[in-house]
C-alpha positions as a printed NumPy array, in Angstrom:
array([[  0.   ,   0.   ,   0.   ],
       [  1.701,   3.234,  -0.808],
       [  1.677,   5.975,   1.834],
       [  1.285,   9.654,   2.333],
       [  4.312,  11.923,   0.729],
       [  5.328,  15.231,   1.589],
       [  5.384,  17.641,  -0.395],
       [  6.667,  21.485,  -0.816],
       [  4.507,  24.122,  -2.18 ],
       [  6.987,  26.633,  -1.784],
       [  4.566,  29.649,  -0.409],
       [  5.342,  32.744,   0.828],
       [  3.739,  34.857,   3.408],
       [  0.434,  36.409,   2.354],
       [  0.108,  39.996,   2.861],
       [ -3.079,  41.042,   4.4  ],
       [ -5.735,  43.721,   3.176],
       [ -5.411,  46.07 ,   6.052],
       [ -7.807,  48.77 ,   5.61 ],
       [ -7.21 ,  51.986,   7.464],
       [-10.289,  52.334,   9.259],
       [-11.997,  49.843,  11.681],
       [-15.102,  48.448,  10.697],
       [-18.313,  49.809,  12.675],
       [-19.789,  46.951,  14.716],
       [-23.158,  45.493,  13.751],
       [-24.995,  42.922,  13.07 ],
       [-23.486,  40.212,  10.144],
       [-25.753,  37.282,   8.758],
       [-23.738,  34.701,   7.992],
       [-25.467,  32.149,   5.699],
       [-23.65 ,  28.853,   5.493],
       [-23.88 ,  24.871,   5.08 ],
       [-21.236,  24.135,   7.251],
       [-23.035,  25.391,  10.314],
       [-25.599,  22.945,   9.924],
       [-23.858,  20.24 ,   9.852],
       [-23.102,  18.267,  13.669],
       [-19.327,  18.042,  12.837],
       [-18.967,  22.222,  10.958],
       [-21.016,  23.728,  13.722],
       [-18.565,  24.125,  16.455],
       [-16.257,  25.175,  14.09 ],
       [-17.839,  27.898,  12.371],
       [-19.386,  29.054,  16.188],
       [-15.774,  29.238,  17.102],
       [-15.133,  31.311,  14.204],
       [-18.181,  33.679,  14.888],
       [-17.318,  34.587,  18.733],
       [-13.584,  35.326,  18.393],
       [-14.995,  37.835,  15.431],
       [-14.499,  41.348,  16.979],
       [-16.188,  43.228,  14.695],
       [-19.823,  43.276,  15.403],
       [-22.48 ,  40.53 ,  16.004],
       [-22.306,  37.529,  13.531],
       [-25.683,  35.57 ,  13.055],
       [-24.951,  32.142,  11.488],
       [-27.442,  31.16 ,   9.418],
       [-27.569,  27.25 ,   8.644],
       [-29.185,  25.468,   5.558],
       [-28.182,  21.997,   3.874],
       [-25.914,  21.769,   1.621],
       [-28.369,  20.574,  -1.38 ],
       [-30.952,  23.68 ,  -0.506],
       [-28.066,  26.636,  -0.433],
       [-28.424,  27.879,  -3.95 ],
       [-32.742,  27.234,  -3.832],
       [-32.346,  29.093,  -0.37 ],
       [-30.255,  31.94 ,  -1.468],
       [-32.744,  32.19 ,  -4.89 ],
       [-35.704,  32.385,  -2.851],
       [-34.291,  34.853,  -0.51 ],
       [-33.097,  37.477,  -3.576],
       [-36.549,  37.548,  -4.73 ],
       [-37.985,  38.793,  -0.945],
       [-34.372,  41.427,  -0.589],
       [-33.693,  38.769,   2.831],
       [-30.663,  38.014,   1.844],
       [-28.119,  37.616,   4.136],
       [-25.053,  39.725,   4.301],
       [-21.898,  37.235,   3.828],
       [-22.565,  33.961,   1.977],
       [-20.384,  30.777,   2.065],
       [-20.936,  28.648,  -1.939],
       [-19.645,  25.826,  -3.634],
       [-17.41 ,  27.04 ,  -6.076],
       [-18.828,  25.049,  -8.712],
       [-22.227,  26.822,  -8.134],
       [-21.175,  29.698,  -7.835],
       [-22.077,  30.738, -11.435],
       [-25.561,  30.075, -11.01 ],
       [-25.578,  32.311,  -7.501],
       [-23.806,  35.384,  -9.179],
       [-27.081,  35.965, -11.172],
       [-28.466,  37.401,  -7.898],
       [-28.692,  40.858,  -8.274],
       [-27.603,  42.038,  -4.911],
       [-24.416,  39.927,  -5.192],
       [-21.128,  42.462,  -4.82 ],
       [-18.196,  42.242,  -7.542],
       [-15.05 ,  42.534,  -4.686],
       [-13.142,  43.693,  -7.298],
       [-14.662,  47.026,  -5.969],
       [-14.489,  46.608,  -2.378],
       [-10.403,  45.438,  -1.901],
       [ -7.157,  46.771,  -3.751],
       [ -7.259,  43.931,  -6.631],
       [ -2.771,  43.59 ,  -6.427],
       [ -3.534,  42.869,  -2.741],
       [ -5.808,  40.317,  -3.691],
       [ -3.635,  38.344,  -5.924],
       [ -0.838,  38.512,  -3.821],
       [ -2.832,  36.849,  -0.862],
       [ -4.095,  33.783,  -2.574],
       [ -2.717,  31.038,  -3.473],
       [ -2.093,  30.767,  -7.289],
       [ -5.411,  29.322,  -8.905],
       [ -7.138,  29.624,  -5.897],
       [ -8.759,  33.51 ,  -6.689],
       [-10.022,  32.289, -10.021],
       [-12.428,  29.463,  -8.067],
       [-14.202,  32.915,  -7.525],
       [-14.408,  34.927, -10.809],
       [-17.489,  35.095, -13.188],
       [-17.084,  36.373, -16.073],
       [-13.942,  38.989, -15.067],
       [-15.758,  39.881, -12.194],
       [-14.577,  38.502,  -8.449],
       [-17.856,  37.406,  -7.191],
       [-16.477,  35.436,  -3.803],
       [-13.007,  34.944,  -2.368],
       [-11.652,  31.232,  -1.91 ],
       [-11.894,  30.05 ,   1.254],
       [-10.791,  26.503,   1.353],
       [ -9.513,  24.456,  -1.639],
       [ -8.426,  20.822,  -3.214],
       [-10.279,  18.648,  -5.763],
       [-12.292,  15.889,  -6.123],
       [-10.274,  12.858,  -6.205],
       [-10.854,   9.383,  -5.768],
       [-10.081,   7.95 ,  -1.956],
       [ -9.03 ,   4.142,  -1.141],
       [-10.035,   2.556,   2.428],
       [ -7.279,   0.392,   3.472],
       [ -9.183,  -1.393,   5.812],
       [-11.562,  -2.734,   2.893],
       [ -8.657,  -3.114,   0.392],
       [ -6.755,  -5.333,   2.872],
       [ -9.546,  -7.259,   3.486],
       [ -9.977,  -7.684,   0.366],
       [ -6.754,  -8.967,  -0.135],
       [ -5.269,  -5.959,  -2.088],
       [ -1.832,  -4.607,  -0.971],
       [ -1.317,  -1.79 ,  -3.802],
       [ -3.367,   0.88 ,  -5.077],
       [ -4.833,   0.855,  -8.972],
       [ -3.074,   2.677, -11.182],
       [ -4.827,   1.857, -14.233],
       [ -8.45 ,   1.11 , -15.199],
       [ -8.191,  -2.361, -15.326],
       [ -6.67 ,  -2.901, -12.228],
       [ -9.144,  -0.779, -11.011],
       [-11.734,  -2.83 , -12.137],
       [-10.085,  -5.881, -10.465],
       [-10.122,  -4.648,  -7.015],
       [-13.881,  -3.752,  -7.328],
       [-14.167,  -7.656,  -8.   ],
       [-11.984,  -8.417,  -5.214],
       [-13.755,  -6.192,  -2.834],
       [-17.372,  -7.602,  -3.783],
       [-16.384, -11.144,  -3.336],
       [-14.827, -10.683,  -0.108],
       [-16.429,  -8.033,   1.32 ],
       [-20.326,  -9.06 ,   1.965],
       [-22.903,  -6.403,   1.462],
       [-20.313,  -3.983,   0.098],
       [-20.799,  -1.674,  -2.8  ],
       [-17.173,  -1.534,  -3.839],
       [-17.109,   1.619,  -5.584],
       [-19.475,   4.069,  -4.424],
       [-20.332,   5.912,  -7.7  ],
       [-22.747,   8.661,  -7.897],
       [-25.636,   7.102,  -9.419],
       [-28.602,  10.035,  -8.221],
       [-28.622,  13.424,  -7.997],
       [-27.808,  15.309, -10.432],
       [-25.334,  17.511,  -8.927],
       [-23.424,  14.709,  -8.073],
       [-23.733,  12.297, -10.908],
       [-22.069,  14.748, -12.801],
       [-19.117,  15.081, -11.139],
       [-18.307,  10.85 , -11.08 ],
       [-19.289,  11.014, -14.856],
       [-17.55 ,  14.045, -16.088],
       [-14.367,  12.383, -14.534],
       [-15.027,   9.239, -16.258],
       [-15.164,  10.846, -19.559],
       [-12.022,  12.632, -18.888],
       [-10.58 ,   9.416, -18.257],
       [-11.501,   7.996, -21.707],
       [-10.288,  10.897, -23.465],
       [-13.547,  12.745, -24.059],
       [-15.161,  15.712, -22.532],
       [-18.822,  17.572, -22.188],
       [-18.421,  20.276, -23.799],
       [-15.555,  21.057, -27.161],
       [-14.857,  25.036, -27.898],
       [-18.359,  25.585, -26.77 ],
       [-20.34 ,  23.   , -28.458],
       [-21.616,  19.447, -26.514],
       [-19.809,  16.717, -27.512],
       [-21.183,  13.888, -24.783],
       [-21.941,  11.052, -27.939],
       [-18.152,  11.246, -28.79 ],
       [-16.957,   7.683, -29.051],
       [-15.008,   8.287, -25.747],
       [-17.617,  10.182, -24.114],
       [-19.623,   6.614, -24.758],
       [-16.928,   4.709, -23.694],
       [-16.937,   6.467, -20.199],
       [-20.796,   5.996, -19.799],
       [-20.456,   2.266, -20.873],
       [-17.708,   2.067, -18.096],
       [-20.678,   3.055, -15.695],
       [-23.013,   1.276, -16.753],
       [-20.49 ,  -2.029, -16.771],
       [-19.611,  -1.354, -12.826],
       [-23.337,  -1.414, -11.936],
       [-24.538,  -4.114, -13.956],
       [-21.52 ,  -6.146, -12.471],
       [-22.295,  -5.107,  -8.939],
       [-19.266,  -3.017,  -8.45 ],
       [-21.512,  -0.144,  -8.292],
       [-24.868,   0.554,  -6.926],
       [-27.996,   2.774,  -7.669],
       [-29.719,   5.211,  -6.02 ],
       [-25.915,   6.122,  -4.353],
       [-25.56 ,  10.065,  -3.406],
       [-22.598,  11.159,  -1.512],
       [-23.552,  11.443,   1.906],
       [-24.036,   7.53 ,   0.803],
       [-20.96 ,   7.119,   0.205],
       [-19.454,   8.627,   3.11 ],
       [-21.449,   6.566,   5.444],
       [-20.931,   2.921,   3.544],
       [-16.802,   4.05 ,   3.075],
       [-16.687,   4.966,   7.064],
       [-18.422,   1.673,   7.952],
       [-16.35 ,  -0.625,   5.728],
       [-18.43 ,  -1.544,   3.127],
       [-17.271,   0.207,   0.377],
       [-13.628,   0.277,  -1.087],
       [-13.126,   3.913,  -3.152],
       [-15.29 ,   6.948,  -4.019],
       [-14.315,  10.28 ,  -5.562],
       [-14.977,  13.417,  -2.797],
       [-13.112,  16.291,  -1.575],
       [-10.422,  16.58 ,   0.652],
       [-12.686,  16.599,   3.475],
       [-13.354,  12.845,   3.048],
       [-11.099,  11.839,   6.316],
       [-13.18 ,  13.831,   7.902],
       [-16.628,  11.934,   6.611],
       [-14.825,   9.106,   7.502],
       [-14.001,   9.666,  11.098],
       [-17.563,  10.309,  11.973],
       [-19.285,   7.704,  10.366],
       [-17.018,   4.895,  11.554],
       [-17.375,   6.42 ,  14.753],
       [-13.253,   6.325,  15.455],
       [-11.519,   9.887,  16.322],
       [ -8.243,   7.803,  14.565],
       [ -9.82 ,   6.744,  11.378],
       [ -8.4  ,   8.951,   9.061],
       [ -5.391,   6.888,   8.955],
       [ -7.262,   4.258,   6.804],
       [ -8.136,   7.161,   4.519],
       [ -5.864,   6.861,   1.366],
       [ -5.994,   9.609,  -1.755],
       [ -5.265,   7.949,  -5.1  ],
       [ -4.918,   9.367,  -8.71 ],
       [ -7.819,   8.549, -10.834],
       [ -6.878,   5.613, -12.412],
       [ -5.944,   5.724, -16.232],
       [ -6.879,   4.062, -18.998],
       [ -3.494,   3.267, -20.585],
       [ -0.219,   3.96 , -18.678],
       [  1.196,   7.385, -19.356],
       [ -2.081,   9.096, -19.485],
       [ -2.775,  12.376, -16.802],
       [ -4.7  ,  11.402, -14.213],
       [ -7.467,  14.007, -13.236],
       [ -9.539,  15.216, -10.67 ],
       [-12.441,  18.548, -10.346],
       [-11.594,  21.69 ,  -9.14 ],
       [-12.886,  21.645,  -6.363],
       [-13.839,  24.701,  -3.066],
       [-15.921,  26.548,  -0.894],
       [-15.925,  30.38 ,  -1.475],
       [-17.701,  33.422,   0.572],
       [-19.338,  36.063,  -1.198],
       [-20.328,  39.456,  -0.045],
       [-24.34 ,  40.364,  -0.232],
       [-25.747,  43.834,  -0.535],
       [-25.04 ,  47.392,  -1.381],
       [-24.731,  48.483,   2.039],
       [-21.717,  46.248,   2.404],
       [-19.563,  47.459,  -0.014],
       [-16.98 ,  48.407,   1.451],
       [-14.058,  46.946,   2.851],
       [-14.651,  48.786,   6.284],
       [-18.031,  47.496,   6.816],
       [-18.599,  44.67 ,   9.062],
       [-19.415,  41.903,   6.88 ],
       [-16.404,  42.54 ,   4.55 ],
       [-14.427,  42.624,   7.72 ],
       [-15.686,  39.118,   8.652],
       [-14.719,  37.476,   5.366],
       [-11.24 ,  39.375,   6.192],
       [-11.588,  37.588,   9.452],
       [-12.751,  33.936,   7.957],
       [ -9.828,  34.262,   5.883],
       [ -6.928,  35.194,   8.828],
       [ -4.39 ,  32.419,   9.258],
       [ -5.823,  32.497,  13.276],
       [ -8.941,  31.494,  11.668],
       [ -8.218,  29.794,   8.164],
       [ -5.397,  27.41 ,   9.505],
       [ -7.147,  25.65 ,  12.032],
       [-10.809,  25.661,  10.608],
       [ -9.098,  23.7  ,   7.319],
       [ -7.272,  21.475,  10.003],
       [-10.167,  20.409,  11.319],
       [-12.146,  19.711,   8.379],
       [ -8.582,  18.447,   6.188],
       [ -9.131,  20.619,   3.624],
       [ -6.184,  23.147,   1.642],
       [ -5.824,  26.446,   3.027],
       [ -6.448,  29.27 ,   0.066],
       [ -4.223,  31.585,   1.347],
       [ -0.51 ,  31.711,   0.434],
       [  0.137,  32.286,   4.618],
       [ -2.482,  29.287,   5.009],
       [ -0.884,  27.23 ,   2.671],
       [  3.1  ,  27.891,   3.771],
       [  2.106,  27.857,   7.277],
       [  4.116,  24.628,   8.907],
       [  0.961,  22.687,  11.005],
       [ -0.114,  22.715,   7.079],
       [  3.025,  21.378,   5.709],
       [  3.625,  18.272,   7.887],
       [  0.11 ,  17.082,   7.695],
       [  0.475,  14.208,   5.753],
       [ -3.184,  12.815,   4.645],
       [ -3.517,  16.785,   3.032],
       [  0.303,  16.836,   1.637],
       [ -0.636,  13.354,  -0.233],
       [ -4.195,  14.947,  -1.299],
       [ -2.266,  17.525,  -2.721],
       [  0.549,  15.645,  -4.25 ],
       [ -1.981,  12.933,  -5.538],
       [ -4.771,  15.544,  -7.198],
       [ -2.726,  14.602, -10.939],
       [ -4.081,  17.365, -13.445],
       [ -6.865,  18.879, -11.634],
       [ -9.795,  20.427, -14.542],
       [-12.568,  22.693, -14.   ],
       [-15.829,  21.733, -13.933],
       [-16.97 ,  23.232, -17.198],
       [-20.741,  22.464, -16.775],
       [-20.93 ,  24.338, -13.418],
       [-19.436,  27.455, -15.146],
       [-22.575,  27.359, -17.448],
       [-25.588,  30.393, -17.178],
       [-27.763,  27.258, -16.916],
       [-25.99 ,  24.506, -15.378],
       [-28.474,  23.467, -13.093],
       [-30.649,  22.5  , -16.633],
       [-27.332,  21.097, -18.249],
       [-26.642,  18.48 , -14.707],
       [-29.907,  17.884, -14.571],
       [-30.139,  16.389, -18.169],
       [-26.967,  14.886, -17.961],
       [-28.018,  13.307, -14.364],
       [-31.397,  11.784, -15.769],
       [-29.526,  10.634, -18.879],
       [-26.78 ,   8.642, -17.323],
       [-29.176,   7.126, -14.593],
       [-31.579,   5.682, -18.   ],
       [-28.224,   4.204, -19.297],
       [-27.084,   2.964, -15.629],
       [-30.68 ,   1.405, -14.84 ],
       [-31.267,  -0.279, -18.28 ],
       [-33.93 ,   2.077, -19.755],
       [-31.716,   3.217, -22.557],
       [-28.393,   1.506, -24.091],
       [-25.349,   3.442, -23.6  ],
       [-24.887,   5.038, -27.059],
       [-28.955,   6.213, -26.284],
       [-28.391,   7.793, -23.556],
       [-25.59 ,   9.576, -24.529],
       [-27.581,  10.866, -28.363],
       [-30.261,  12.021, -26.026],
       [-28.475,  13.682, -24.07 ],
       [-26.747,  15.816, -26.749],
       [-29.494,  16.7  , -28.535],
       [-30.779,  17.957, -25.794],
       [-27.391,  20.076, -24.37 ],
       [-27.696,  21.448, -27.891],
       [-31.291,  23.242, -27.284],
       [-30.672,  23.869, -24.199],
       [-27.355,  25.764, -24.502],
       [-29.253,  27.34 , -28.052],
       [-32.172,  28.81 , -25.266],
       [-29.33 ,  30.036, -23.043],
       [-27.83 ,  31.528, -26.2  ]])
């Protein structure tokens, strides 16, 4: 079994934004996922009462009803005042209105020189900076070691074939295990499992603007899904809160997340010390000598309403304060994710943790998730979701599916113009 590596990123200290003037204290809604969830709350509490700036209200939705939340809330003017978004979404969330470009709140130089390179563009629509990274990695594929040795496997799959050998391995010697915990509903995270498979067989969604999903290896990739669940190395109606539970109690072998996967792990197995059976892998390849790849992958905070504009107010002084190597380095810690600041990221508690030094050093050629980017994503994951779950659950063959589902990309990005 290979093991964690170390690895330099070579940072420098970030400078910070210092504005001259202190912000006014008052009141700051914070609206944010994290907070509602048993293992993010104390975290983001902690976050909130060492915040000197005024009174922060934390606001806490699900993940899945964020962007319908924040929608909804435009359309009343309840929005709150700072905003925490999946990166990926965060196309279809700068439509709102009230939603401030921070290009014209802080010193732009400043902010490039405090990120971490890449990490500023996970907030940019369209040459605007709609949100500021807050923490960072991909989505890459995980191995549990505890199921792979059970299993019988002692080294991880480099290649697709392999790959497909351990799944056997795992589901005859692991009972009532789903072996690879693919995405197989919801939309939003079908996508990501089948966008990455495509990748891996030299396709891709979407070629200098135009759909290209019934490429020959864009059908080769949905065949590959459809192959793992017909042979029981896969398993329907699989989201990724699934995943996270089966992986932390053993019966499942690999499944793609982000870097906060140990974490997942550790509570649903129910051991503080489980992250140690938490492996990340490079996507495996289809012929040696191909890139690996994983998604893009982050959580960014965005700045809501006129009245905020301005990097002395309180709410811009709480994403300041979110974003503080007090506050950054030990909130991304706790969660293992990648610090977006260049401070965060040189910072040495981040440089000898090993599980996020081999997430890093095993991410192989990390690609943005083009569909997300979209005006109408949501549509575009939608169709692609309810295409690939016809192919994966026999209503349609393969090369079906995957004609359907280009003809209809093609209106659909023809009504989004």
């Amino acid at each position: 079994m290979s093991h964690y590596r170390k690895i330099a990123l070579g940072c420098t200290a970030a400078l910070s934004l210092g504005v001259a003037n202190v912000a006014v204290a008052q009141d700051v809604e914070f609206m944010t996922w994290t907070f509602a969830e048993a293992s993010g709350e104390p975290l983001i509490q902690g976050m909130i009462d060492s915040f000197a700036g005024g009174t922060v209200e934390p606001q806490g939705y699900a993940w899945g009803e964020m962007t319908t939340n924040a929608l909804l809330r435009a359309r009343t003017n309840t929005l709150p005042d700072v905003m925490q978004v999946q990166a990926r979404l965060l196309p279809t969330v700068a439509n709102i209105e009230q939603m401030v470009d921070l290009n014209t709140v802080f010193d732009r130089a400043m902010l490039e020189q405090m990120f971490a390179p890449g990490f500023l563009a996970f907030g940019e629509v369209d040459g605007r900076q709609m949100a500021l990274p807050w923490i960072g990695g991909t989505i890459g594929m995980v191995a549990n070691e505890n199921v792979l040795s059970a299993a019988g496997i002692t080294d991880l799959p480099t290649t697709v074939e392999e790959f497909r050998a351990d799944l056997i391995a795992i589901r005859d010697a692991v009972p009532n295990s789903v072996p690879y915990g693919m995405a197989t509903t919801n939309a939003n995270s079908i996508v990501l499992d089948y966008m990455i498979w495509v990748w891996t067989h030299g396709g891709d969604l979407v070629v200098d603007g135009v759909p290209a999903v019934n490429s020959p290896e864009a059908i080769a990739g949905l065949q590959f899904m459809v192959d793992l669940v017909a042979e029981r190395l896969s398993a329907p109606e699989i989201d990724r809160p699934d995943a996270r539970r089966l992986f932390g109690q053993e019966a499942m072998g690999f499944y793609f997340d982000s870097p906060q996967a140990a974490q997942f792990a550790v509570e649903f197995s129910g051991n503080a010390d489980y992250a140690q059976f938490v492996e990340p892998m490079m996507t495996p390849v289809l012929a040696e000598g191909d890139d690996p790849v994983s998604i893009q992958w982050g959580h960014v905070i965005t700045l809501l309403n006129s009245e905020n504009a301005d990097a002395t107010s309180a709410a811009a002084q709480f994403m300041l304060h979110l974003l503080s190597d007090d506050q950054l380095i030990p909130y991304t810690a706790a969660n293992g994710t990648i610090p977006s600041t260049v401070s965060g990221q040189a910072d040495a508690s981040f440089q000898s943790d090993a599980y996020r030094a081999a997430w890093a050093a095993n991410s192989g050629v990390p690609r943005r998730n083009a569909i997300a980017s979209l005006s109408n994503g949501a549509e575009i994951a939608t169709i692609i979701g309810e295409e690939v779950q016809a192919a994966i659950l026999g209503q349609k063959t393969a090369e079906e599916a995957a004609n359907d589902m280009q003809a209809r990309m093609v209106e659909a990005f023809a009504n989004a113009g």
